[in-house]
C-alpha positions as CSV (number, residue, x, y, z in Angstrom):
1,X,4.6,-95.6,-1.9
2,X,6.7,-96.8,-4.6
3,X,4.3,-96.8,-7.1
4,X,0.8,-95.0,-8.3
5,X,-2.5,-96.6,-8.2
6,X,-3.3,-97.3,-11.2
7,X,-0.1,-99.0,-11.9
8,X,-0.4,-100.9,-9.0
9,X,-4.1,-102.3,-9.5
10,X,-2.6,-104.2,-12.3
11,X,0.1,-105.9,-9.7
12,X,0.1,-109.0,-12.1
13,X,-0.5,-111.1,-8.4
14,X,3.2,-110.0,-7.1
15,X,3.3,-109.5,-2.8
16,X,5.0,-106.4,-3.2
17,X,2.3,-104.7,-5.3
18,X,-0.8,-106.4,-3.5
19,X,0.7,-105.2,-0.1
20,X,1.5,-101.4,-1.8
21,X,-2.1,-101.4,-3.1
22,X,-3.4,-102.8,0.4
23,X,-2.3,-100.3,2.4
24,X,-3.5,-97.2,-0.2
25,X,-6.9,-98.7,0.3
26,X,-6.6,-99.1,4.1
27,X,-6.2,-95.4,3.8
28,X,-9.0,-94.7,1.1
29,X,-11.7,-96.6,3.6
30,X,-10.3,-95.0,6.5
31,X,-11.3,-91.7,5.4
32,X,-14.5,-93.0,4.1
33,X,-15.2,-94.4,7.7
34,X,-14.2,-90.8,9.0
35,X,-16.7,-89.0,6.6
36,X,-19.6,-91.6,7.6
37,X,-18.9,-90.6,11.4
38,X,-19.2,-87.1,10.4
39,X,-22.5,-87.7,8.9
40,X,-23.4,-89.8,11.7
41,X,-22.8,-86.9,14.2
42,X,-24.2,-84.6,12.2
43,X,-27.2,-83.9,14.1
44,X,-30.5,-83.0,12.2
45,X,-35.0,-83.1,13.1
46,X,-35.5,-86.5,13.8
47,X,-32.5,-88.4,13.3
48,X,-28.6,-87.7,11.7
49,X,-27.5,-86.9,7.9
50,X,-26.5,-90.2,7.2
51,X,-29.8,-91.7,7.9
52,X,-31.0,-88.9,5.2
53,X,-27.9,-89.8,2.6
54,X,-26.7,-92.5,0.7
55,X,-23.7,-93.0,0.1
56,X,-22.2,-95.4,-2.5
57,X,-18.0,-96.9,-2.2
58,X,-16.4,-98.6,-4.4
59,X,-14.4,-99.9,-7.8
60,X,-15.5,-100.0,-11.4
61,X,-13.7,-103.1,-11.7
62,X,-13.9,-106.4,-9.6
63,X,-10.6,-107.3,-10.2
64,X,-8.2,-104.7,-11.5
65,X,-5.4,-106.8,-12.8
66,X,-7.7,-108.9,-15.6
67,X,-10.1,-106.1,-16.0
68,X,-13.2,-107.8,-15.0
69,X,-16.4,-106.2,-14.4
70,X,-18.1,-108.5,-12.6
71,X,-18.6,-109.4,-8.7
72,X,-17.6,-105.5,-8.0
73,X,-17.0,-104.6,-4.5
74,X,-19.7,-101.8,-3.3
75,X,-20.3,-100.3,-0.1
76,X,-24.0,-98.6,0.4
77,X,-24.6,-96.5,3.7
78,X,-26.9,-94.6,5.2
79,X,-30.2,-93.8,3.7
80,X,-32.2,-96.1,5.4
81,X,-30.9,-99.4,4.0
82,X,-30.3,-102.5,6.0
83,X,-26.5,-102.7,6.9
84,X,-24.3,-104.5,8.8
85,X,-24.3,-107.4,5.9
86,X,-22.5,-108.5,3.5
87,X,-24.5,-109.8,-0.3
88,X,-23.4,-111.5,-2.7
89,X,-25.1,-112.2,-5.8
90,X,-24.5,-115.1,-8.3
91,X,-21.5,-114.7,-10.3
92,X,-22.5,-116.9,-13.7
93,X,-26.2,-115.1,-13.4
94,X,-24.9,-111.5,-12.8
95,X,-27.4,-109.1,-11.2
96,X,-27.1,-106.0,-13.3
97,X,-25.6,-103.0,-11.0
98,X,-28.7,-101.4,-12.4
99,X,-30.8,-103.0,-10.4
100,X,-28.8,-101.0,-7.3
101,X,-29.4,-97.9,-9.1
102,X,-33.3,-98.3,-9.3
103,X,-32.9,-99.5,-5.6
104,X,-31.5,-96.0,-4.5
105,X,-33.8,-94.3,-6.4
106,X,-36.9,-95.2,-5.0
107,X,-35.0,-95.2,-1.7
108,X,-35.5,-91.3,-2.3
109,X,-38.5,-91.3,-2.9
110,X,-38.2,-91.6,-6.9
111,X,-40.7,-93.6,-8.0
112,X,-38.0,-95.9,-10.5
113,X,-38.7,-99.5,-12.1
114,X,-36.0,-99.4,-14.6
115,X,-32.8,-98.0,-15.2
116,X,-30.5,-99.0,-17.7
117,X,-30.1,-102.2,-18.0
118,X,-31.5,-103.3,-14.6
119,X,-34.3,-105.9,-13.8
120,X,-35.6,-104.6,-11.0
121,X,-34.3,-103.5,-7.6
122,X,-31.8,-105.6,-5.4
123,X,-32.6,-107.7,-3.4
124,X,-31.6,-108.1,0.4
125,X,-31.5,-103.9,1.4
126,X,-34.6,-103.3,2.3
127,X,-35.9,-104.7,6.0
């Protein structure tokens, strides 16, 4: 790599950077992939560890190079969700990430209406 992450997150749309950055975050979800199999195989009373975990990937930022907080890309595995599907939510009427929070939460077993700024839970990751 020529250059470091952070610089390259703000690749002002040039190839070069996007392909730099592209292939650091191959790598990143690579390893995430590795740990989920781990937790996968992890053997445990009635099921694996990742059907007793959740884990949460992703960015702070839905696009790096303006800085924009919105539309961020997550991951959520494990813990009982409903995967293999992509949401999205609306991007002028912005579901509060909160709302994700409270969703985990009571995914636990915390009994959680609010927190933060959420609404409620999200919608779509329960069956």
């Amino acid at each position: 790599m020529k250059n470091e992450t952070h610089g390259l997150t703000h690749h002002g749309n040039e190839p070069d950077k996007i392909a730099e950055l592209r292939k650091i975050e191959e790598a990143q979800l690579a390893v995430f992939g590795e740990m989920l199999a781990a937790f996968r195989d992890t053997r445990e009373t009635g099921g694996n560890l990742l059907d007793r975990t959740q884990v949460l990937y992703g960015s702070c930022l839905g696009n790096a190079n303006s800085h924009s907080n919105q539309n961020l890309p997550l991951i959520l595995a494990g813990g009982g969700f409903r995967h293999g599907q992509h949401l999205s939510f609306d991007a002028v009427n912005n579901t509060p990430l909160a709302n994700l929070y409270v969703s985990m939460l009571q995914g636990l077993g915390i009994e959680a209406d609010k927190f933060a700024t959420s609404t409620g839970t999200l919608r779509g990751l329960r069956s």
